[in-house]
C-alpha positions, -999 to 999 in steps of 0.1 A, spaced: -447 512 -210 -441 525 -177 -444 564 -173 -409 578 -173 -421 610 -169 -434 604 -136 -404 585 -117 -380 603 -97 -344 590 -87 -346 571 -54 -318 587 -27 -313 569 8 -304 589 35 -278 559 48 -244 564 30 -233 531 40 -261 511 21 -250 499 -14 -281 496 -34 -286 498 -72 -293 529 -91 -333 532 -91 -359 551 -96 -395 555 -84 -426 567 -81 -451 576 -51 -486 565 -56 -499 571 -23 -492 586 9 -483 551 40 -509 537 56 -500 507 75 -471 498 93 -463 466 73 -450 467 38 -459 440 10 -426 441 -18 -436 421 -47 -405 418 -71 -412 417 -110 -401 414 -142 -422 409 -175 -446 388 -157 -472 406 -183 -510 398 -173 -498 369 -138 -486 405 -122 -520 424 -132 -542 396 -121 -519 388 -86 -525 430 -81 -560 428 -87 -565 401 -62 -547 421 -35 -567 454 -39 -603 429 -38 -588 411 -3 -569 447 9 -548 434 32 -534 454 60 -500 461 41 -489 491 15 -480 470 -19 -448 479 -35 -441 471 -65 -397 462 -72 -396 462 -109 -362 446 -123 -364 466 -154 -399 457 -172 -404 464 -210 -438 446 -211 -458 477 -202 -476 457 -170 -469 478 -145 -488 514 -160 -487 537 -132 -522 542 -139 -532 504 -134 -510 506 -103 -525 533 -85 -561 518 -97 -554 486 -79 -541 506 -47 -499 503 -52 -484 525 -32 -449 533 -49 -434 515 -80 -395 512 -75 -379 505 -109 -338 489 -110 -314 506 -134 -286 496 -122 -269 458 -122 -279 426 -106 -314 407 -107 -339 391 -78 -317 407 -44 -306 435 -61 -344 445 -69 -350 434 -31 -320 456 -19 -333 486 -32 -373 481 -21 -362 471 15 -344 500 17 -370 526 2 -393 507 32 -370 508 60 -366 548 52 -402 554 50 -403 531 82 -422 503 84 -418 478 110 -420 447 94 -416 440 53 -438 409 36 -424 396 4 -445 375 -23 -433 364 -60 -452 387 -89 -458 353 -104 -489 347 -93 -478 313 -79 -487 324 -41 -520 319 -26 -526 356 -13 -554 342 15 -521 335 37 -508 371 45 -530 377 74 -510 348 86 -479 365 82 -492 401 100 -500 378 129 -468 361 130 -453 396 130 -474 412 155 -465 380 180 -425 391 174 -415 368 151 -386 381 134 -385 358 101 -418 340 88 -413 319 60 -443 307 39 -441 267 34 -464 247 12 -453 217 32 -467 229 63 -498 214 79 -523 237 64 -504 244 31 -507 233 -3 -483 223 -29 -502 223 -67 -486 209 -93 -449 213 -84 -421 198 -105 -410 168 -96 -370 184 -96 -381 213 -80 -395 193 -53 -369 172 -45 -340 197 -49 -362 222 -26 -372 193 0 -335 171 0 -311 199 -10 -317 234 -5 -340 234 27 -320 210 46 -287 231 38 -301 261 50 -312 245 75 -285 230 88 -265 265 88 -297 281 106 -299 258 133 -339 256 130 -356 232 106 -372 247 77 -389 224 48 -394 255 23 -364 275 22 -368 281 -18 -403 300 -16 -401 335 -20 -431 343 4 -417 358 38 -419 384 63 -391 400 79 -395 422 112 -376 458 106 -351 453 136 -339 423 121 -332 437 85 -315 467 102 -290 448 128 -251 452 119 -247 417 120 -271 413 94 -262 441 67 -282 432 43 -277 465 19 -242 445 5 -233 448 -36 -223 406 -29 -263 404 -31 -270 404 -68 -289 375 -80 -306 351 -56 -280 349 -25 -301 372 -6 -328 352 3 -308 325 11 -287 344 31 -318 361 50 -332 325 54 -305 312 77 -290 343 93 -321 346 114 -310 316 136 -280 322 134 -282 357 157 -311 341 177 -339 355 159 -377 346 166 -384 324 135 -410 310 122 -429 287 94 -466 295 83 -488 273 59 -494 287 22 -506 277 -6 -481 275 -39 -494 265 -73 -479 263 -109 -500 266 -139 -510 226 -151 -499 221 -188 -476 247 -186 -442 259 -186 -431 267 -149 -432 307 -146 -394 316 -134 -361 335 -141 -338 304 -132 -340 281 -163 -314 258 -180 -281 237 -165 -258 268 -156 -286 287 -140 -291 258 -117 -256 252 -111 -250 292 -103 -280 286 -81 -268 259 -62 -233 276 -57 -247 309 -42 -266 285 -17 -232 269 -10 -214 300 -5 -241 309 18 -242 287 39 -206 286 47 -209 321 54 -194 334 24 -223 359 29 -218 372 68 -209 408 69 -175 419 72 -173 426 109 -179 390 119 -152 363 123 -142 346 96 -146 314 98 -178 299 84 -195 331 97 -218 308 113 -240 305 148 -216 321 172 -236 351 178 -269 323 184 -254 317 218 -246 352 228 -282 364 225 -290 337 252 -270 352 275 -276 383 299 -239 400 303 -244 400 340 -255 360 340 -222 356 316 -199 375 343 -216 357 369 -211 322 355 -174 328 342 -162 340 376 -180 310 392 -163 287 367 -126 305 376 -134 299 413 -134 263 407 -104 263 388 -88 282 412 -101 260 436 -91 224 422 -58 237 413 -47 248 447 -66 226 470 -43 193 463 -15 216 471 -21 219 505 -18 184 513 14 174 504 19 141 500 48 120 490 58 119 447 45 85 431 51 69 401 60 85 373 63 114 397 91 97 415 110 87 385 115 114 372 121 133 404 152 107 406 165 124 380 166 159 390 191 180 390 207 168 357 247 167 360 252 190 328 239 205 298 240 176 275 224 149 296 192 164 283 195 152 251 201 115 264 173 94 281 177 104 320 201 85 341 183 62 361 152 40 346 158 51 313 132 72 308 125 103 281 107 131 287 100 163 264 131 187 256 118 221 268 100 207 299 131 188 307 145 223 310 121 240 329 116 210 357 154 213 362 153 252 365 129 247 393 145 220 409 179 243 410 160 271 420 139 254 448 162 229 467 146 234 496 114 216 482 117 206 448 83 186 445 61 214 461 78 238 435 73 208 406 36 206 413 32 247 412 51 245 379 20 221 365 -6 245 382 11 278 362 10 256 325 -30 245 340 -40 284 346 -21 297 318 -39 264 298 -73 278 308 -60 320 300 -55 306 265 -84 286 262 -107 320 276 -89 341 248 -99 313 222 -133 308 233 -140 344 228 -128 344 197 -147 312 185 -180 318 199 -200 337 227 -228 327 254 -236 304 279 -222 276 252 -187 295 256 -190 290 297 -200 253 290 -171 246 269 -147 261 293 -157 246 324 -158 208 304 -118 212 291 -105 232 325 -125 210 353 -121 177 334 -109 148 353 -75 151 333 -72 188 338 -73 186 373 -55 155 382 -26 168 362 -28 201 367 -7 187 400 14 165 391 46 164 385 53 152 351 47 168 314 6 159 311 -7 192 313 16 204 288 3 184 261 -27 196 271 -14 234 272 3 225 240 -33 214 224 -44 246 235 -16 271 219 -23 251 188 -56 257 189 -57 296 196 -30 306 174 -46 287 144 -79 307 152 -57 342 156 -41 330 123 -75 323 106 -95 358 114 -63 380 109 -35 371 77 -14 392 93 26 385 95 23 387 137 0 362 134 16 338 114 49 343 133 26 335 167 12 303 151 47 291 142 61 302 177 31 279 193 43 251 170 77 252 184 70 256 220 45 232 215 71 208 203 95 212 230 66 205 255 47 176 242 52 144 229 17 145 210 21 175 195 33 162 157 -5 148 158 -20 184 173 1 201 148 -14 179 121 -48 176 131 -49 217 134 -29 222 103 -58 199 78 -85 216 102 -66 252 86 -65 241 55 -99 230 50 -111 261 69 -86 285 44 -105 266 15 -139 271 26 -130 311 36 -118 317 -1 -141 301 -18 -171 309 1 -162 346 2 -148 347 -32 -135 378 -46 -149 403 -19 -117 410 0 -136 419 32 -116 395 61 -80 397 65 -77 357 69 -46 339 60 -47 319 29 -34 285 20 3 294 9 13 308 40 -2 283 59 16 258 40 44 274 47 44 280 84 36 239 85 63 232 68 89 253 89 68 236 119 80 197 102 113 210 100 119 217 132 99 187 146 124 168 123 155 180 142 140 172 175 132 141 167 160 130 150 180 146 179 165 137 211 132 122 205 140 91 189 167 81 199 162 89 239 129 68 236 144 41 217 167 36 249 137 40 271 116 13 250 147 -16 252 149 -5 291 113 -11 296 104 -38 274 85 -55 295 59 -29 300 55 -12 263 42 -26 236 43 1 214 69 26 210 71 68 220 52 92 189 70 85 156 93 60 170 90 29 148 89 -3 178 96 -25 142 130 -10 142 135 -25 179 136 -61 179 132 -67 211 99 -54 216 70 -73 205 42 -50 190 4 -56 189 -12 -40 155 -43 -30 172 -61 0 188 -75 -6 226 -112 -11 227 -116 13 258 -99 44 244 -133 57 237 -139 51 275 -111 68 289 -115 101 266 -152 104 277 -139 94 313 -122 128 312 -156 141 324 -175 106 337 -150 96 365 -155 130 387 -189 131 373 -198 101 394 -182 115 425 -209 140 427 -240 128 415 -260 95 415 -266 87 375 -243 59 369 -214 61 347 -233 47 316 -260 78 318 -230 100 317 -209 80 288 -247 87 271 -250 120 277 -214 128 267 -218 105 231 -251 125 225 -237 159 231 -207 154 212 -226 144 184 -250 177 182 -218 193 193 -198 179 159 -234 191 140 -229 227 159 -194 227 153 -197 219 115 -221 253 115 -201 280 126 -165 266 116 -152 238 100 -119 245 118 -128 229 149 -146 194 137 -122 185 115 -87 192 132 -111 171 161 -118 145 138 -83 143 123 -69 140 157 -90 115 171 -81 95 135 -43 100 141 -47 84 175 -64 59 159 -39 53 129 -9 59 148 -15 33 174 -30 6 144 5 8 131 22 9 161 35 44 161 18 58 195 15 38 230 -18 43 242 -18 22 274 -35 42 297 -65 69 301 -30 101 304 -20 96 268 -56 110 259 -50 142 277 -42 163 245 -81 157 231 -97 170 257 -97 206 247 -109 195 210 -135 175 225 -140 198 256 -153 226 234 -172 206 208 -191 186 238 -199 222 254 -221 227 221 -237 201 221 -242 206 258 -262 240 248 -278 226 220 -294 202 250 -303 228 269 -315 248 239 -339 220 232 -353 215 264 -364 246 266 -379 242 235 -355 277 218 -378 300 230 -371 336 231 -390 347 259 -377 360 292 -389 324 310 -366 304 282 -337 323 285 -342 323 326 -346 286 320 -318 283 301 -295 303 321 -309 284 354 -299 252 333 -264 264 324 -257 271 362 -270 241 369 -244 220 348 -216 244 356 -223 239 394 -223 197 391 -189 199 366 -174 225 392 -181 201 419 -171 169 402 -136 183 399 -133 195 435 -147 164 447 -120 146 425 -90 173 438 -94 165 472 -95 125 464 -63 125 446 -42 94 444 -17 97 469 14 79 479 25 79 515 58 61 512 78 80 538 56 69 566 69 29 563 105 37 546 107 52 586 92 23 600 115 -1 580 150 19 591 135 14 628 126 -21 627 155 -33 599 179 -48 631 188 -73 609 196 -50 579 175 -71 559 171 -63 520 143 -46 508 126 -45 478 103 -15 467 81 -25 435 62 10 424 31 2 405 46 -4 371 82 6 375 107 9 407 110 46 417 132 50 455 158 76 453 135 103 454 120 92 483 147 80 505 180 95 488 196 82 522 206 43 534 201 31 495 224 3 508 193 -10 527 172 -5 495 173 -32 470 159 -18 435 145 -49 413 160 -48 383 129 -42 355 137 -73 341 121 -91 374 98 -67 387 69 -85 387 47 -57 392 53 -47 354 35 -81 347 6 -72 369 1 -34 350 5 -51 317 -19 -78 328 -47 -56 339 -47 -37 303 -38 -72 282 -45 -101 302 -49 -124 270 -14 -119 254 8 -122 288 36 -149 290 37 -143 332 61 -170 337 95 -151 333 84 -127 354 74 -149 382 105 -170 379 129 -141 380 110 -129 413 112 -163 425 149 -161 420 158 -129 435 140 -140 470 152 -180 467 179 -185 503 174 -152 517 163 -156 555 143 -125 559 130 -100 532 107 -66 534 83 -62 506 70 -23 500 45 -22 473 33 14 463 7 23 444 -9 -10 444 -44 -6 430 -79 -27 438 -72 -38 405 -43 -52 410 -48 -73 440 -50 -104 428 -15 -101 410 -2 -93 444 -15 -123 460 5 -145 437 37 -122 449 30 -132 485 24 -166 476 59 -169 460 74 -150 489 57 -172 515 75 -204 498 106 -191 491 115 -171 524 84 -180 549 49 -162 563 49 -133 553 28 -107 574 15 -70 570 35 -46 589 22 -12 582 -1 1 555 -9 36 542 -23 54 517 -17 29 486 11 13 501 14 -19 519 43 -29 535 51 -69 545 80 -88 566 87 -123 555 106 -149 573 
């Protein structure tokens, strides 16, 4: 029986540490600088023999001895101090395994050692392996774990379940939430350095750690703040013939087991100050990077932005396309024609940026596509504010720069950033989402649930995609909500918002989604869609093409929308640099992979709203719900993909410089960083100053100079007939091609779905509008390499119906032609 008499009642001098009632008893004065805790609990004559063995090797290390609460009279103080124990710390308050450890790290870290060992009082551990563990320490490592599965180490006689749960369950959870690959996560021989046990981030001295959580949680916090670790070979053998000495035994024991590991690892453990989400990795990253470096790298990063966002506005250039259309349109007559599809072509475009577009163009007359094109630059910077706020909420470190400078310098980022229709608001939109859903996440609060409905809205007035980023953000909540509560449990110590409310908010979100649909969406786009059926397969968002019998609808999804959403970084990519666009499709599938893995370890959140977008897109368009045509209807994933491929990106980097701690890795590392940020940053400024432009204005002069016999002229824009914008003046010269024989439309639909075109009504009604006309013009804009061969067939027709036809003048994609 353990000598009452002689124990005293163990006071900390930190307040702030929760550890159990105890009491103990000094032995011996310190002598080392390491510590050895061995925990125990009626282990009877394994504990005597395991204490013996120390005092024959004495190791450099002061034994202490955690008892949970012995009644088998093995730990005598006598036989203690005989075998050279320095203290015996006995538990009297509540909790088992981490409680005991709580309260020894503690009495350690006050008595100041720089590094704590800790070995089962089993007798299961091969002893001969702690000078192992003193060197590991003495090199910096921070966490040494003992492995039996190391080269070097020795497994005797292990159960065949404890095996496999160890090797298949626990150690590749832990691992997975660590970031660093451990293959013995379950052994209780470890070392721990005494800064990392006494960092805020880690706050071990928690009541949450009662039974067996601690070492888990110990296990993968290590990687998670960038902490040397490290595995060492030991030797770990159960008695043959025997039961298996432990405190975990029977079904529920396992099962609690295996739920505390669960919890941990989705960072039901983390101390209270850290974000909430899976309490995961995010702080990894930031010990990489030098605060000056950061600075340095982030300001380089807004330079560019700046950069690619102003540089296309100093060479103005004449409004194409889509530009043009809806410039045609501009200044609505009234109030209510924004709630029908826009007077000429037909076309639909969302609510709220209907309204701001015409607020500029009334308060700019003077140049309304100069003041259009600044309006897209504002939504791109304040895109990239929101996106900065986000990313410092989410995570921290070079990875942080990485995943900004991928979303705001992306090919889509900064060839809509000027341009004048609503691209880079479903991207701003995608965005809002995003950072209010995080804001809503670490702080519950009413504000904050107001904010995330107030981004819903605005996001709906701005974007056609945003029912699928609402959707894709509001699973990636819920899940996220889940996880929070039940990894966290009772302990109220994060203010997050919980299911109901989000719930809630979502629902007010479909509501008002609902009214704008059924007010202006669908019905503005179903008048669009009859305009234009030619061109679209596949209806607006949520507009059912089934319910429009004129269009025909193809049930499947386009093989190269994989393509375009990784061309958001490959086309500028290959501007700059000499790798080929297949290196850079691999390097972006391999970093968004890692980057889903890195994702999935710090907070669900962001894979699975990713994931669940990327499988609306998919679904939608299946079904017909969603036209995705071209590469601009994929603008909204690039900040979900932006961030998650800015992970991986660091994980890359993290690799190649093989996670090493010392100054030359994270010089290496940082070197590297630059390095990527320097080839993105240039990749978009070589791709702003080789926009696509259209220099119509140039031949619409030559033609009024040359017309003396006021010949008609037709204008076919790409895929749709856009003039008015450009020459408002002498439309009676101007013959605008009804859609219904532009032939152009054939040549966009044929480059994206040569096998299912019927060309011949297209050719025959350009046939007829030329047939006994003497002399014609023929402007093509936008005309693409792509396209050329389409355009030779229109010159052949032209040649046969009217006579040679010749090139007059030619511009930036434009090409202008006299026949007859």
């Amino acid at each position: 029986m353990t000598d009452e008499r002689s124990l005293h009642p163990l006071i900390l001098n930190e307040a702030s540490w929760e550890v159990p009632e105890a009491e103990f008893a000094q032995l011996s004065g310190k002598r080392h600088r390491y510590a050895l805790v061995i925990p125990v609990i009626n282990e009877g004559e394994r504990i005597r023999r395991q204490l013996r063995a120390l005092a024959d090797l004495a190791p450099s290390l002061d034994v202490i001895v955690a008892d949970g609460g012995s009644t088998d009279g093995s730990l005598d103080l006598d036989f203690l101090e005989g075998c050279g124990v320095r203290a015996l710390l006995v538990k009297r308050g509540p909790g088992r395994l981490s409680a005991q450890l709580r309260m020894a790290y503690a009495w350690a870290l006050q008595e100041g050692y720089e590094a704590i060992v800790t070995v089962d009082g089993n007798g299961k551990d091969g002893l001969d392996a702690l000078p192992r563990f003193i060197e590991a320490l003495e090199a910096g490592v921070d966490y040494v774990q003992g492995s039996r599965y190391r080269k070097g180490g020795k497994a005797i006689n292990t159960p065949l379940d404890r095996k496999i749960a160890g090797r298949l369950i626990h150690a590749p959870l832990l691992s997975f939430a660590a970031g660093q690959w451990f293959t013995d996560t379950t052994n209780g021989f470890r070392g721990y350095s005494r800064r990392y046990l006494l960092d805020p981030r880690v706050a071990p001295f928690r009541e949450r750690f009662d039974r067996y959580n601690l070492l888990f949680y110990l296990s993968l916090r290590a990687g998670q703040l960038g902490y040397k670790s490290k595995e060492v070979p030991v030797t770990r053998s159960y008695p043959a013939g025997e039961k298996p000495p432990t405190k975990i035994s029977g079904f529920s024991g396992r099962v609690s087991m295996m739920s505390e590991l669960l919890r941990c690892t989705l960072g039901g453990c983390t101390p209270p100050g850290s974000p909430p989400f899976s309490g995961r990795g995010y702080d990894s990253f930031g010990a990489d990077a030098s605060l000056l470096g950061l600075k340095l790298l982030l300001v380089l990063t807004g330079i560019f932005i700046v950069v690619t966002r102003l540089l296309p506005l100093v060479y103005p250039h004449d409004p194409w396309l889509d530009e043009a259309m809806l410039m045609a349109n501009l200044p609505l007559p009234d109030l209510s024609a924004l709630f029908e599809p826009l007077p000429l072509f037909e076309q639909a475009a969302p609510l709220g940026y209907l309204v701001l577009v015409n607020a500029v163009t009334l308060l700019f007359p003077e140049d309304p596509a100069l003041a259009l094109r600044c309006l897209s630059v504002l939504a791109s910077l304040v895109a990239a504010w929101m996106l900065y706020l986000m990313l410092r909420r989410l995570m921290a470190g070079y990875a942080a720069v990485l995943a900004f400078a991928l979303v705001c310098l992306s090919s889509f980022a900064v060839v809509y950033s000027v341009e004048i229709k609503q691209y880079i608001f479903e991207f701003l939109a995608a965005i809002l989402m995003m950072h209010a859903a995080i804001r809503l996440l670490q702080d519950g609060k009413t504000k904050n649930i107001y904010a995330f409905i107030a981004a819903g809205v605005v996001s709906i007035l701005i974007s056609f995609t945003a029912p699928i980023v609402i959707a894709a953000v509001g699973i990636g909540l819920g899940v996220q909500a889940w996880v929070m509560r039940w990894a966290i449990g009772s302990c109220k110590e994060r203010g997050g918002s919980g299911p109901v409310a989000i719930a809630l908010a979502l629902g007010f979100l479909a509501l008002v989604f609902l009214l704008v649909y059924f007010g202006y969406v669908r019905p503005a786009t179903e008048i669009q869609l009859s305009a234009f059926a030619e061109i679209y397969d596949r209806g607006i968002l949520a507009v059912p093409p089934r319910s429009l019998e004129e269009i025909e609808v193809w049930y499947r999804f386009p093989e190269f929308a994989f393509t375009n959403i990784a061309g958001a970084w490959m086309e500028a990519a290959g501007q700059v640099t000499s790798i080929g666009p297949d290196v850079v499709v691999l390097l972006f599938v391999v970093s968004l992979i890692l980057g889903l893995i890195e994702a999935l370890r710090r907070f669900v959140f962001l894979p699975v709203a990713s994931v669940t977008a990327a499988l609306a897109v998919f679904v939608l368009s299946v079904v017909g719900l969603l036209p995705i045509t071209v590469e601009r209807h994929f603008a909204f994933m690039v900040p979900f993909l932006g961030v998650i491929v800015g992970l991986g990106l660091f994980r890359c980097i993290f690799w190649l410089t093989m996670g090493g701690v010392g100054r030359a890795a994270l010089a290496a590392r940082a070197c590297l960083t630059l390095l990527f940020v320097a080839a993105i940053g240039a990749a978009a400024v070589s791709q702003a100053t080789n926009l696509a432009r259209q220099e119509v204005s140039p031949l619409i002069a030559y033609i009024k100079a040359h017309n003396e016999n006021n010949a008609p002229v037709w204008l076919y824009y790409g895929a749709q007939p856009a003039m008015r914008v450009i020459a408002p003046e002498g439309l009676e010269q101007i013959g605008l091609v009804s859609h219904a024989s532009s032939p152009t439309g054939w040549v966009w639909k044929h480059r994206v779905y040569p096998e299912t075109v019927n060309s011949d009504s297209y050719l025959e009604a350009f046939r007829d509008t030329l047939h006994g006309l003497p002399e014609v013009w023929l402007l093509f804009s936008h005309h693409l390499p792509i396209e050329y061969e389409g355009l030779f067939i229109l010159f052949g027709i032209a040649e046969e119906e009217v006579g040679n036809c010749r090139e007059v003048l030619a511009d930036v994609g434009t090409l202008l032609l006299k026949c007859g």
